[in-house]
N, C-alpha and C positions, 0 to 999 in steps of 0.2 A: 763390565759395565761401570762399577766403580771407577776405572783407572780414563775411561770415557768418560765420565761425570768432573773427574780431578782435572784431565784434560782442557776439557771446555773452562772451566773456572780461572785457567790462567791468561792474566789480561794480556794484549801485547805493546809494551813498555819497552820503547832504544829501539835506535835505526842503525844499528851501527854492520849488524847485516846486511843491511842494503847499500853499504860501501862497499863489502864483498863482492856483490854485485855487480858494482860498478868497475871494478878492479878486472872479473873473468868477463866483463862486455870489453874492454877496453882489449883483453887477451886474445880475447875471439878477433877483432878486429887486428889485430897486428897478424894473427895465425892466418885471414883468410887474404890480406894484401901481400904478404908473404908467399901464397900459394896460386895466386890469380898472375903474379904480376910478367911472369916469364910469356905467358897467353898476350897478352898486350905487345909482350916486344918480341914474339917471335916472326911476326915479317921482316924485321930489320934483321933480327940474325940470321934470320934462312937466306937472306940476299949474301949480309958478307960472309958465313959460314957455307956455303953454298950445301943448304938441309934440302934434302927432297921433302915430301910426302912420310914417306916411310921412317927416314928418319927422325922426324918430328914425332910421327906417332910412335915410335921405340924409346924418345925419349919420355912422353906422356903414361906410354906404358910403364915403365921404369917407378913413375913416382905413383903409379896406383896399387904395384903389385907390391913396394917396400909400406906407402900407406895399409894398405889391407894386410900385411904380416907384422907389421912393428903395432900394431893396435892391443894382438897377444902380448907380445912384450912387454909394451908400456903399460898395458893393464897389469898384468900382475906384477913389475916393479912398482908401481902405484900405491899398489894395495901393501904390500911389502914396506915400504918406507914413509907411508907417506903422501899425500899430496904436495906440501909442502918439500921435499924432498924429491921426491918424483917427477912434479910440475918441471921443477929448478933443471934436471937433468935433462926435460924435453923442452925444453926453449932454449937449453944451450947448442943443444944436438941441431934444434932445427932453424937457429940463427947461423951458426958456424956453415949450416946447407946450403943458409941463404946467398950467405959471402960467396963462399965457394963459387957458383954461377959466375959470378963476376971473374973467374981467375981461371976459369975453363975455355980449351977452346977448338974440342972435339967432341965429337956425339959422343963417345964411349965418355967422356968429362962430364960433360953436361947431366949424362946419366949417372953417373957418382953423384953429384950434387942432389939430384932430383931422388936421390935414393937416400941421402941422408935427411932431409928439410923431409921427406916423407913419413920415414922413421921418427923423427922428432914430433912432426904435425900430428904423430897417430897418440899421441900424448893429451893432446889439449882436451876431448871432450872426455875420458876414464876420468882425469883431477878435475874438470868440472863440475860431472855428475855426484864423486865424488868427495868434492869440498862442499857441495851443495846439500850434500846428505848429512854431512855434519854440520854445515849454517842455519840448519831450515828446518823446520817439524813437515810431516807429511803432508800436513792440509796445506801447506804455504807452500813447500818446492817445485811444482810445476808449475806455479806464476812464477817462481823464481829464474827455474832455468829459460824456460819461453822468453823473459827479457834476454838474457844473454845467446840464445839459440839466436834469437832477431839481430843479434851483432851479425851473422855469416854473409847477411845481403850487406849491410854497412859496408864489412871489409871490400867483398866483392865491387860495391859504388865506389867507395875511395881509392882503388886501385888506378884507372885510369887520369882522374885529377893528381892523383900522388906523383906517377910515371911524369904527365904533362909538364909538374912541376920542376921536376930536376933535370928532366929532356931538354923541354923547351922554354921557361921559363931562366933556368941555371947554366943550362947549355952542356949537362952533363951527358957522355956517352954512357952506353948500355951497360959499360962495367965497372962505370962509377956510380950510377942508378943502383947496383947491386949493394955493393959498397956503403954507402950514406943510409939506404933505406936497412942497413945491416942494424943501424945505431936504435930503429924501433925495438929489434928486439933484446938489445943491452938493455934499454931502460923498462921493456917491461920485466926482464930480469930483475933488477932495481928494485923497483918497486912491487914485484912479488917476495923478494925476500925480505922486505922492510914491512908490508901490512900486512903480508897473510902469516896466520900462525891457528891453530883450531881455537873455540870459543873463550874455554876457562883459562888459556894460556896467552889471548891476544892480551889482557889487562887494559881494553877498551870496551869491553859489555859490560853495563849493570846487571845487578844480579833479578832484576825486574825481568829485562829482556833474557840473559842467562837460560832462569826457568822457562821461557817460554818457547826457547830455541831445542829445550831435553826434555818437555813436557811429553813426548810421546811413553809409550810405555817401553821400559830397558828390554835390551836385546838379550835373548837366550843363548843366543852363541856369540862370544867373544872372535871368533878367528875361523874361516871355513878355508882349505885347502885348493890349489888350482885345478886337481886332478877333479874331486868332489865337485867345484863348481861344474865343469862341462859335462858330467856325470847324470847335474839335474834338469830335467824337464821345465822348472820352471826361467832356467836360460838359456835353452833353448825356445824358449817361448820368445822372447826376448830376442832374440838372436836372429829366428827366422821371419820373426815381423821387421827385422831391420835390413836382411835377405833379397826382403820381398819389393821394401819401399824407400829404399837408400839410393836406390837403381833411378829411380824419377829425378832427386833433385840433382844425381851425376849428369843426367840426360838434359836437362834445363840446362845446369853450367856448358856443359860440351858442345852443345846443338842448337841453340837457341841462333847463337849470332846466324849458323848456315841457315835456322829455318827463314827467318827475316829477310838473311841475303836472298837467298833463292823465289821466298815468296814475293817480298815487295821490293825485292830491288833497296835494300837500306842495310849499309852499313854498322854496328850497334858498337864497331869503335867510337867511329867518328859519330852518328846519332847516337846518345845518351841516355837523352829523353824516354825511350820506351823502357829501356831496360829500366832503368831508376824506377819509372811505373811500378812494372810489374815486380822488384825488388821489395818495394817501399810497400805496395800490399800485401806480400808476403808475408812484411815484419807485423803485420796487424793479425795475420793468422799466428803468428806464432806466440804471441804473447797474449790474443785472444784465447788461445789452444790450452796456455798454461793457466790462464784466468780462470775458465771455465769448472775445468779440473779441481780443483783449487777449491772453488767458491760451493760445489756442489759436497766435496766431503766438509766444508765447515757448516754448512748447512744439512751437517747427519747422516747424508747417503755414504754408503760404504764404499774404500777405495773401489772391489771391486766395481759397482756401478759407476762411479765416479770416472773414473779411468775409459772402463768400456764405451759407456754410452760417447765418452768426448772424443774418441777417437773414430767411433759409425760419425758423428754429425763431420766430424773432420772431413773422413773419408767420402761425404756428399761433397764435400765443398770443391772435391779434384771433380768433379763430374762435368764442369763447364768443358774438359776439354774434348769431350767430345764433338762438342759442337766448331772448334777453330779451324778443322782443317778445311778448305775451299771458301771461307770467309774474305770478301774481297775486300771488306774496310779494315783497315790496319790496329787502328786503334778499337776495336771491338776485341779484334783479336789480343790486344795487348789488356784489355780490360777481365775478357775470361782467363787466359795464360796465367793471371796475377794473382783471381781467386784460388782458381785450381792449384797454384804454388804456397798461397793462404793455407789451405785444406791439407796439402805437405807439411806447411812447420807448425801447423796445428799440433796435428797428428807428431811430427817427431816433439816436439817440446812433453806432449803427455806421456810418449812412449819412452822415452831419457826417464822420466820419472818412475817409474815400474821397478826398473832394479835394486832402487831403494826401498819400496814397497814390500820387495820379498826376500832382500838379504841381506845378512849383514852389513856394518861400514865397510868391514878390514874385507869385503868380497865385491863391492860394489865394483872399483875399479874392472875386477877382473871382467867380470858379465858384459861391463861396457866395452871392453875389449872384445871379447867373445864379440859381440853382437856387430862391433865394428870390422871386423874383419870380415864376418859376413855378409856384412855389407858394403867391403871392396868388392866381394867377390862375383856378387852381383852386381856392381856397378861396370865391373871389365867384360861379364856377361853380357848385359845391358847393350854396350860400347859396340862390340862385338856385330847383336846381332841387330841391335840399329841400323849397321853399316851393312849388312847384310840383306835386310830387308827395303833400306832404299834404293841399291839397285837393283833389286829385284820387282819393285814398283815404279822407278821412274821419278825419285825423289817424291812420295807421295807419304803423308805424316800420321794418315786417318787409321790404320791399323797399331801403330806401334803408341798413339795419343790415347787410343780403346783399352790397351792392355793394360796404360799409366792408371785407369780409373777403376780398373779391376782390383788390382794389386790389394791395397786399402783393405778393402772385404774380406779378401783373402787370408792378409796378417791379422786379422782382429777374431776372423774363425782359429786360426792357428795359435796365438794366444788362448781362446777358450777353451781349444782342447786339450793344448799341455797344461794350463794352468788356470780352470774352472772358479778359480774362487781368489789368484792372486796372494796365493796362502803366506805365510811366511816359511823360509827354509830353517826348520828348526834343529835337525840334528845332522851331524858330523860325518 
């Protein structure tokens, strides 16, 4: 109670935190044009590469099943060195991926590439979550991350103007587009190793904001072990709500442009428009998601309330999709699709913030890891039996749109019962 009373007394004084911020939004955007941009130009290379079907999808496979296992690695290298240290190591791994593409010129190639940018990519949210844990006090980090979670649609949007840019505007081919847009991720290199450094070591906080950013009460355990982490229940808790609901926003990326194609006959290279929509209100779930969160534990409620309740009102918000499938106006459909992916980065912007909630700094990274790998793993399940299930109905969306709006409920009982109260992990 005391250290809750000492808490609240401390004012918040310096914004120099929320240049951090703006630092891993700008990351997140290089990470997801990065990872989007091969999608845009693989009819050009399936024509001169002559890719089937299968090969395409052996190459896609490639960068989900290196993504969903470099997630264990780069978390606990993370947590080991550093975010600062760690980050550095994954934006090198997964710019060098990047190049790489451009200098490939066989599926088995292509699949090296795609295996290393994935390895690398599986980096970016463990040193988010993080660095975030060590910029932020509890009541503030889920608005924090929710801004930067809301970069993953940015990236995604700028992809296409990016590609248009140096395709047809510059007149570059496919493996100089590799090439040039290589140079994003040298400079955010750059300039993560020139502004990021942890709080008392940047020598750009006052000691105003300082306190405010350590005002939580100190950590009981200095250092928790990788073994020990998977060990616990409560990340697991963690792990299989990401299992459960990481599966949806793969399925949005991977499936959206076919369901558009096949429903209304539209393109979502060449039309824009919907997609940006439904991106763009996405980003309002996800920093709504982090608000929420946020504003409920400064206002007293306890994480665990905090947390729970904002992830049930999330988890309403996917509920529109029940209604999209056999909708004959396009833009209805693009207007529910948008909430219901609101209600996704809700929900993930509050669930990112939970690992810090119950374990230490030097373990955060790893849990993110844990939880992201589970979350390939369901996503290549997902993949799987999407494709499965549309030929089995006749390209029909309304079962597998049902199961998207379940999931939600599911991860948030799953949560409760490993982890009742959101405790902290206090011994070794």
């Amino acid at each position: 109670m005391a250290a809750r009373e000492t808490a609240s007394a401390v004012p918040k004084t310096g914004r120099y935190r929320w240049a951090i911020v703006a630092l891993l939004f700008a990351a997140t955007t290089v990470n997801y044009i990065d990872r989007t941009m091969l999608g845009l130009l693989a009819p050009d290379l399936g024509k001169e590469l002559s890719w089937n079907e299968n090969d395409y999808g052996n190459i896609v496979t490639a960068f989900q099943a290196a993504y969903a296992c470099g997630f264990l690695l780069m978390g606990w290298l993370i947590d080991k060195f550093g975010p600062k240290i760690g980050y550095t190591i994954a934006i090198c791994i997964w710019t060098i991926g990047h190049v790489a593409h451009g200098f490939a010129g066989s599926v088995a190639s292509f699949m090296a590439a795609r295996v290393m940018l994935g390895v690398g990519e599986a980096g970016h949210f463990p040193s988010v979550v993080r660095a975030s844990s060590e910029w932020f006090p509890q009541k503030e980090r889920a608005y924090a991350i929710g801004w930067v979670n809301s970069a993953t649609t940015i990236g995604v949007i700028l992809t296409a103007p990016t590609v248009a840019l140096f395709t047809v505007t510059f007149g570059f081919n496919w493996r100089e587009t590799f090439f040039v847009t290589g140079l994003f991720g040298a400079l955010l290199l750059i300039l993560w190793l020139w502004l990021y450094s942890n709080p008392r070591e940047s020598g750009k906080v006052s000691e105003a904001e300082l306190a405010w950013i350590e005002h939580d009460p100190p950590e009981a355990v200095e250092k928790i072990g990788w073994v020990k982490v998977v060990s616990t229940r409560e990340a697991w808790a963690f792990a299989t709500a990401k299992f459960l609901t990481d599966p949806v926003w793969f399925l949005m990326l991977f499936w959206l442009p076919k369901y558009f194609a096949s429903t209304y006959n539209v393109d979502l290279k060449v039309v824009l428009l919907p997609m940006i929509i439904i991106y763009l209100i996405s980003d309002v779930g996800s920093i709504a998601g982090g608000w929420l969160s946020s504003k409920l534990i400064q206002r007293g409620k306890s994480v665990n309330f905090a947390r729970k309740t904002t992830a049930i009102i999330a988890g309403l918000g996917v509920l529109p999709l029940l209604f999209v499938s056999g909708l004959e106006n396009m833009w209805l459909a693009v207007a529910l699709i948008g909430i219901a992916l609101a209600g996704h980065q809700a929900f993930s912007s509050n669930l990112l913030s939970i690992p810090p909630d119950m374990f230490p700094k030097r373990a955060v990274a790893s849990v993110i890891g844990l939880g992201g790998f589970c979350g390939g793993v369901g996503g290549m399940i997902m993949a799987k039996s999407t494709g499965l299930v549309l030929d089995a109905t006749g390209g029909n969306y309304t079962l597998i749109f049902s199961a998207c709006t379940v999931t939600y409920f599911i991860a948030v009982l799953a949560i409760h019962l490993l982890s009742p109260k959101l405790a902290r992990v206090e011994t070794i």
